[in-house]
NUMI-835370 format. One record per residue (C-alpha): residue in three letters; x, y, z. Coordinates in steps of 0.2 Angstrom, whole numbers, plus 5000, padded with zeros to 4 digits. Layout:
N
  code     X     Y     Z
   ALA     X     Y     Z
...
//
This chain:
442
  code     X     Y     Z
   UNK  5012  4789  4909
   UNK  5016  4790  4926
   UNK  4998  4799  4932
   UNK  4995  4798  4953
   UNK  4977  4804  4959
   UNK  4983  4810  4978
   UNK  4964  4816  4980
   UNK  4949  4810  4969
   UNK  4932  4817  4967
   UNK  4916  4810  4966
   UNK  4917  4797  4951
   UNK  4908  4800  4932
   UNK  4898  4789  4937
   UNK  4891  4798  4952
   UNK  4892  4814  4943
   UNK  4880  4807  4927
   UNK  4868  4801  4941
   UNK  4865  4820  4948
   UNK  4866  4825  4929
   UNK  4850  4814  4926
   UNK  4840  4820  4940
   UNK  4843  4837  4934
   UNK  4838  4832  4917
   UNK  4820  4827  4922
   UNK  4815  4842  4934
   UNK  4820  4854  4920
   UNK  4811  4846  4907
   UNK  4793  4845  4918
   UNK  4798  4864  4920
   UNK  4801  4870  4904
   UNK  4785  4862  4899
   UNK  4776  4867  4910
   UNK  4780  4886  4907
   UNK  4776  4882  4886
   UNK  4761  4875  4893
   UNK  4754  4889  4906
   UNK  4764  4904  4902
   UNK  4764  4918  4913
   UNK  4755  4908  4926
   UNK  4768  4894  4930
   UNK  4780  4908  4926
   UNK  4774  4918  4944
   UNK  4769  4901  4953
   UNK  4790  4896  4950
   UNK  4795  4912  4956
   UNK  4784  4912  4973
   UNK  4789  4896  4973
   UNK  4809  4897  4972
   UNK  4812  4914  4976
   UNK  4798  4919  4986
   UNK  4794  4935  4977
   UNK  4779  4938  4965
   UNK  4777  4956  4960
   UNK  4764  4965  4950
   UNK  4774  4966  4935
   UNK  4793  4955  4935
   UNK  4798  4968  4920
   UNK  4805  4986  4929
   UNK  4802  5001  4923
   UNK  4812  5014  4918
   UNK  4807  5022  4935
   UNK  4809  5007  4945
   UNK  4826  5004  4936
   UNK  4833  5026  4941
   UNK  4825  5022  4960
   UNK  4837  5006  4962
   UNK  4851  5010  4953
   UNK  4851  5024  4970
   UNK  4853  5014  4980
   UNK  4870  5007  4975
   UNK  4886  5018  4984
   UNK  4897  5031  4974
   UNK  4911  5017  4978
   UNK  4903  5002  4969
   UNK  4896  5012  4954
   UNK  4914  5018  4950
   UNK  4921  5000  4951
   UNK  4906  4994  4942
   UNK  4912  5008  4927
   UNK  4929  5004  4927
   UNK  4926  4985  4925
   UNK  4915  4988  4909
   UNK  4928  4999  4904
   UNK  4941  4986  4903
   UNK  4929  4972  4897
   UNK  4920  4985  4885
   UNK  4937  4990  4877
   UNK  4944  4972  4874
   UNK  4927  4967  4866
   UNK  4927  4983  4853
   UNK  4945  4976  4850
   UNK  4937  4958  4845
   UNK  4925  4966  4836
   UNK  4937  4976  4825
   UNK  4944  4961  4822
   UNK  4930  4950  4813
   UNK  4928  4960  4794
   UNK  4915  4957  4781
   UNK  4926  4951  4766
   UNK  4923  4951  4748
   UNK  4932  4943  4734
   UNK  4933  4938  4716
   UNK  4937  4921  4716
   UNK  4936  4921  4695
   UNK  4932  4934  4681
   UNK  4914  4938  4688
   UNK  4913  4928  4703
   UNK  4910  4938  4717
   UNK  4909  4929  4736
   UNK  4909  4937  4752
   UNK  4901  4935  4770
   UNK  4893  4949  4780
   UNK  4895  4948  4799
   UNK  4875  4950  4806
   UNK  4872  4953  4825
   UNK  4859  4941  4833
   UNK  4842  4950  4833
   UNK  4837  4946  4849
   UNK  4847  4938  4864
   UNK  4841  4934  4884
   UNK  4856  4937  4896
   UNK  4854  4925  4912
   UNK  4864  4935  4925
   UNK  4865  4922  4941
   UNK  4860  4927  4961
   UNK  4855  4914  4971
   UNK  4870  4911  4987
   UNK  4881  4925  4977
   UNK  4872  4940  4966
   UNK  4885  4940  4951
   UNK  4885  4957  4946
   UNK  4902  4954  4935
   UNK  4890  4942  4923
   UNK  4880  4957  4919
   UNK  4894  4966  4909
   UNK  4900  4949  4902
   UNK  4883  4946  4892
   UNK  4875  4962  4890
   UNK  4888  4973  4888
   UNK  4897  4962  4874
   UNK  4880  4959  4865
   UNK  4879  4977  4866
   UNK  4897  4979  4858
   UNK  4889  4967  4844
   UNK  4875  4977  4839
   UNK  4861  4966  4848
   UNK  4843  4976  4845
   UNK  4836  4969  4860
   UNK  4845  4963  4875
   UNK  4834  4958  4888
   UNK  4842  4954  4905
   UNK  4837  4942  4919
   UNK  4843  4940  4937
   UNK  4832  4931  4951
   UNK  4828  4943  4966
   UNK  4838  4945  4982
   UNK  4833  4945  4998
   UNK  4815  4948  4989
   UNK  4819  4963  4979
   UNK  4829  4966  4964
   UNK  4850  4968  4966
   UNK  4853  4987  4965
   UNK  4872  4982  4960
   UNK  4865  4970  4947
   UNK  4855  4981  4942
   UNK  4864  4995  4938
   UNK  4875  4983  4929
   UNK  4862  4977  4917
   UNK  4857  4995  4914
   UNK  4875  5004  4911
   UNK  4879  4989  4899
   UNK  4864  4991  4887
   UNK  4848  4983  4891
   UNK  4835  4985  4885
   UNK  4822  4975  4895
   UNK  4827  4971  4912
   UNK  4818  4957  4923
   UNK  4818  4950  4941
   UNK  4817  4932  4937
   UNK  4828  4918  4942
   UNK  4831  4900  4939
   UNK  4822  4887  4924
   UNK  4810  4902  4924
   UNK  4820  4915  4919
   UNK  4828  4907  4905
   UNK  4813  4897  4901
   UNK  4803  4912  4898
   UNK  4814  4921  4889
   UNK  4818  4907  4875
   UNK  4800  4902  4875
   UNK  4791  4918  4878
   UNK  4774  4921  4889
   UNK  4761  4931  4885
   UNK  4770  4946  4894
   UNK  4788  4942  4888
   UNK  4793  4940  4870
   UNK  4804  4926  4866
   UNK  4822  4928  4860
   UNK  4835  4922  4846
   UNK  4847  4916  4858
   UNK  4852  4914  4878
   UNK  4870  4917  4887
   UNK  4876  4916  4901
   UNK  4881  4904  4917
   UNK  4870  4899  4929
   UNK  4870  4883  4942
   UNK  4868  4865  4935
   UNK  4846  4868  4932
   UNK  4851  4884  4920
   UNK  4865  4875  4911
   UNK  4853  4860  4909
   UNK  4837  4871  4904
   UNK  4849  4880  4889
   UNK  4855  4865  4885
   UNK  4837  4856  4880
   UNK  4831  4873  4871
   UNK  4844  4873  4863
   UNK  4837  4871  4843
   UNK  4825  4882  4850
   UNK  4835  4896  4853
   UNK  4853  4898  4852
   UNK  4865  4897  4865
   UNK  4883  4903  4870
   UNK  4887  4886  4877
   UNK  4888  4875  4890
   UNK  4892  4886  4904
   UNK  4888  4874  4921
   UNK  4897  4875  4938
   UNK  4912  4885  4940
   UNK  4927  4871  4937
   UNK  4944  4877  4942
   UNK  4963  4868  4936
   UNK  4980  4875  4946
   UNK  4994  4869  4936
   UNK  5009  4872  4947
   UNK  5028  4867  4947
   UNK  5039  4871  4964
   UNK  5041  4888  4958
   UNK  5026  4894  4969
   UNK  5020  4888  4986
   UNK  5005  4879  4994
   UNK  4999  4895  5000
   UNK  4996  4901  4982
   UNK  4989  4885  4974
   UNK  4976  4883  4991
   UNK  4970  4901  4989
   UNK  4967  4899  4969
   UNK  4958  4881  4973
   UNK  4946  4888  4987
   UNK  4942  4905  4978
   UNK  4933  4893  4964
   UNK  4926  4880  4974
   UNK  4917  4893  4983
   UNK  4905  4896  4969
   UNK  4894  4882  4975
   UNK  4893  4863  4982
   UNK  4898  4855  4964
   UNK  4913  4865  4960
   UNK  4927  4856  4953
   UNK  4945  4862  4957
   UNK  4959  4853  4952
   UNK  4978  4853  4958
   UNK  4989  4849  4946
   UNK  5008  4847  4948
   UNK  5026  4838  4947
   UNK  5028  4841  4965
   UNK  5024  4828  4977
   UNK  5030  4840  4990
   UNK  5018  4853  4985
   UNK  5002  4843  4982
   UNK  5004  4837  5001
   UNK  5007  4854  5006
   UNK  4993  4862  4997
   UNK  4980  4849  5004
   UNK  4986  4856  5020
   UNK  4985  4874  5019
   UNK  4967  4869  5010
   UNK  4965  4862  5028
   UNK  4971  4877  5036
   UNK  4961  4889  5025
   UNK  4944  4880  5027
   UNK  4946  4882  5045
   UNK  4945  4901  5041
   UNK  4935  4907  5026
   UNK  4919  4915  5027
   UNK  4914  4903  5013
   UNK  4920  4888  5021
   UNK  4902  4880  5022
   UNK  4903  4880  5002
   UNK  4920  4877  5000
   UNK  4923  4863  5010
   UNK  4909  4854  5002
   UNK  4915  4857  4984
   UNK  4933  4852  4989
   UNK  4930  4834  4997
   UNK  4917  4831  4983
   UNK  4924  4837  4968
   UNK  4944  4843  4973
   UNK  4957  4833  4965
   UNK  4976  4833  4967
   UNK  4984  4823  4953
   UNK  5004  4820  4953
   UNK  5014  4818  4936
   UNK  5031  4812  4932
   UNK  5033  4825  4917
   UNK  5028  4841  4908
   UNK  5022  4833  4894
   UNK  5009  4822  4907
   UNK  5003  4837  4916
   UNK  4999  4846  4898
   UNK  4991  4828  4891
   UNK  4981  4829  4908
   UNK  4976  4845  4907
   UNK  4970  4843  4888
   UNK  4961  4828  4892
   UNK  4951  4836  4907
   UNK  4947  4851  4899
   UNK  4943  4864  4914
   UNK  4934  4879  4913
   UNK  4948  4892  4921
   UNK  4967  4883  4919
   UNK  4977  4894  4931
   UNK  4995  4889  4925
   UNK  5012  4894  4938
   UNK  5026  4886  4932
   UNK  5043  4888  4926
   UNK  5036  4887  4908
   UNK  5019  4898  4907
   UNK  5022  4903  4889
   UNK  5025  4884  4886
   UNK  5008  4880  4891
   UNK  5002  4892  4883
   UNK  5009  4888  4867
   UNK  5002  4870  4868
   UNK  4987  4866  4878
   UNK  4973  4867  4865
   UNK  4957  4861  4878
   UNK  4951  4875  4891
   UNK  4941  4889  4895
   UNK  4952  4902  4897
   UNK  4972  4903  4905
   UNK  4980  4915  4918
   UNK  4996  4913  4916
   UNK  5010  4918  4930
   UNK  5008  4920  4949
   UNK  5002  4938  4946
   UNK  4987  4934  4938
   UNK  4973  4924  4946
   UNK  4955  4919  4941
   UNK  4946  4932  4951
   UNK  4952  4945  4940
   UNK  4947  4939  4927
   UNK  4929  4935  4932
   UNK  4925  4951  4939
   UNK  4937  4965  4929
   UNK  4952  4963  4919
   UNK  4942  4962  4902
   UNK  4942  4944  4894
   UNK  4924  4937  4895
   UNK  4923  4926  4911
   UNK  4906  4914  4906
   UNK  4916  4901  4900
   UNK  4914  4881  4894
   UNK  4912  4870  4906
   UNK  4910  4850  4907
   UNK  4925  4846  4893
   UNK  4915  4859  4879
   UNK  4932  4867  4880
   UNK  4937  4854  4867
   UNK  4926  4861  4854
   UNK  4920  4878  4860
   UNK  4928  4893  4867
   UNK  4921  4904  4879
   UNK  4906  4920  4877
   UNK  4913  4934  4868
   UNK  4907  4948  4855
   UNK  4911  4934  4841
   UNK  4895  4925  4848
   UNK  4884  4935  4847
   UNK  4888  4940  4826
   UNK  4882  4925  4815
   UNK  4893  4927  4801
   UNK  4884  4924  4782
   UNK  4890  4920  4764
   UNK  4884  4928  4750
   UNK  4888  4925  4730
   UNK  4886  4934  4717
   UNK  4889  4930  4696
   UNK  4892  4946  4686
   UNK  4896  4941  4667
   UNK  4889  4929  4655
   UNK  4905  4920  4654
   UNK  4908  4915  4672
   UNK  4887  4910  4672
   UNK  4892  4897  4660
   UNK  4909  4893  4666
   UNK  4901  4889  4684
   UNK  4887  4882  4678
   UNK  4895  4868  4667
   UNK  4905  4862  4683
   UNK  4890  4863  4693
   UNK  4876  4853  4681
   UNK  4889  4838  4678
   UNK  4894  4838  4698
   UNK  4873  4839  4701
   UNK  4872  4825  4688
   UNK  4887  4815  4697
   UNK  4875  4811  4712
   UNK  4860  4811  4703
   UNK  4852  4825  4708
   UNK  4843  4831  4690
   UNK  4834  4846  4696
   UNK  4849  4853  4703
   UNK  4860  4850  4685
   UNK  4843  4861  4677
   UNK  4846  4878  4689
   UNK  4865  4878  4682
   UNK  4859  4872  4664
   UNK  4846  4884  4661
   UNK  4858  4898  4664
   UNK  4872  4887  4652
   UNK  4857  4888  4639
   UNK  4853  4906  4642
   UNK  4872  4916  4646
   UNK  4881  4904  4636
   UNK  4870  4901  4619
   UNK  4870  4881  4623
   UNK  4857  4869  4618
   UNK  4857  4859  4633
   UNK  4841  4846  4633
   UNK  4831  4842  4650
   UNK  4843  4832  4662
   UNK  4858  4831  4653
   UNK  4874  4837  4659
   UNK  4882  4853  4651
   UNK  4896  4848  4644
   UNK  4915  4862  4643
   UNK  4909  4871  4626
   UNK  4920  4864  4613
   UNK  4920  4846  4620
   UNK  4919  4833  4608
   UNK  4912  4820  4619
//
């Protein structure tokens, strides 16, 4: 393979470094709140967020004063994103189905699709209040049939985020707290003396919240590893540097350790598209961010062929894959490591974090090679049952079963299928000995 890196990021090396660091302040967190509760619960919020109110739970009053404050304009966008991302989840949902089926004369198996019980939603604020998360987790648990969501988002500004909000409370929760951070998530997995723990935590969050899910999970459940926004560009000469710059920047504004990556066959537009990310930088309103993120963590990397730019993208693994080429459909076909794809110049990642309807907390961090990303599937565990009905398959089944119980020696399983050999099937099996087909002359 013919693989040039124009543009490198930090190195893995690096990148574990900081991963480390992170790893040690969430723990002394997380133990710290299963320690103290409540208390270190407050002392993290005055602490991070500066806020420390008389109950971080709202009230159904407190929840109708803010939801006020949020403009006729931005409810109405709010309702018609969760309209879209409402009616593609329903459509996931219909498609999961309890089956059941007889496998032999009598045999009955089947698997019931359950909803979690319980699950927390982390909805991110900090430099940008992600009202878009809000719909992704709490509106498809809702969807699923979760009996309680309960939803957290840190203050802004020191108060709560009407738009967030709103968000939470038009999607279906049913508790709503202002908490940010390791706090938030950590409560709501652990549980305090005020908040009851849950089954399971979703949603993204910066690298202190993808760390803290990951060590609780076991705990609780979680959706997956959903880190810093990564982006991908895969583009061919069919588009321009403007396109490919825009798509790069609108990713790595997310924070200082956003990946975006520019992957083409074009020499000519790799070193046009680091320019117009020059020219850009010097004019977005989120250049601070940006900028950081791109000499960091932006990537151009030049291939020879097709088959190297989908091997590439495969063995990377970003979180959004934005592909404009003269083979979308190709790509699509045969990339099988990602988060989610965008396929053709008229698409675009934005849309599909904030309103077109796929599920936008996605996998970060290479889980795309073994996970996709949140949607109404995750939040359905899905459970096997079985069921014997005539005396004839008991014994049938259980034969099979004592002798393969026997074949690894484990003596007390053989007895469950022999006792039922020796009672459905008339057999005079003896303690420990393997039921032998009826007839069998061995």
């Amino acid at each position: 393979m013919a693989v040039t890196y124009l543009k490198r990021g930090k190195s893995e090396t690096e990148r574990n470094e900081e991963d480390a660091k992170v790893r040690g302040t969430v723990e002394s967190i997380l133990k710290d709140i299963e320690t103290r509760g409540d208390a270190a619960v407050r002392e993290l919020s005055e602490k991070f967020d500066k806020y420390s109110p008389q109950a971080f739970l709202l009230t159904a009053s407190e929840i109708e004063a803010i939801i006020q404050k949020v403009s006729p304009r931005d409810m109405e966008d709010i309702r018609f994103a969760q309209a879209q991302i409402r009616g593609f989840a329903e459509a996931q949902r219909a498609s999961m189905t309890d089956i059941e089926v007889e496998t032999l004369p009598g045999v009955i198996l089947g698997h019931r699709n359950i909803p979690v019980q319980s699950v927390g939603c982390y909805v991110p604020g900090g430099k940008f209040p992600m009202v878009a998360s809000a719909h992704m987790s709490v509106l498809t648990a809702s969807v699923a049939g979760v009996k309680r969501i309960v939803a957290s988002a840190p203050p802004v500004n020191g108060k709560p985020h009407p738009a967030i909000v709103a968000a939470m409370h038009m999607g279906g929760a049913h508790e709503i707290y202002v908490l940010g951070g390791i706090q938030a998530v950590g409560a709501m997995a652990l549980g305090t003396e005020t908040i009851d723990p849950v089954h399971m935590l979703v949603g993204p969050g910066n690298a202190f919240v993808a760390e803290a899910k990951r060590q609780l999970f076991g705990r609780v459940g979680i959706d997956l590893f959903a880190g810093p926004t990564e982006t991908m560009v895969i583009a061919d000469d069919t588009v321009d540097a403007e396109m490919c710059a825009t798509d790069l920047l609108g990713q790595a504004e997310h924070g200082y350790n956003s990946p975006a990556v520019l992957l083409t066959n074009s020499r000519k537009l790799a070193e046009d598209t680091m320019s117009e990310i020059d020219r850009l930088l010097k004019i977005l309103p989120t250049a601070e961010t940006a900028a950081v993120s791109w000499r960091d963590y932006g990537e151009v990397i030049l291939c020879d062929t097709y088959d190297e730019m989908l091997a590439t993208a495969d063995e990377i693994a970003s979180e959004h894959v934005q592909v404009m080429t003269d083979r979308d459909d190709w790509f699509l076909d045969n990339m099988t490591c990602y988060g989610a794809l965008f396929l053709g110049p008229r698409t675009n990642v934005a849309n599909g974090d904030k309103v077109i309807g796929t599920n936008h907390t996605l996998p970060t961090k290479k889980a795309g090679r073994y996970t996709g990303g949140l949607w109404v599937g995750k939040f359905l565990k899905t459970h096997s049952y079985q069921k014997i009905l005539t005396d004839e398959a008991a014994t049938l089944v259980g034969e099979y079963g004592s002798r393969l119980c026997m074949l690894e020696g484990f003596v007390g399983h053989a007895e469950q299928c022999n006792v039922r050999v020796r009672r459905y099937g008339g057999r005079n099996i003896g303690y420990g000995q393997p039921a032998e087909p009826a007839g069998s002359t061995s």
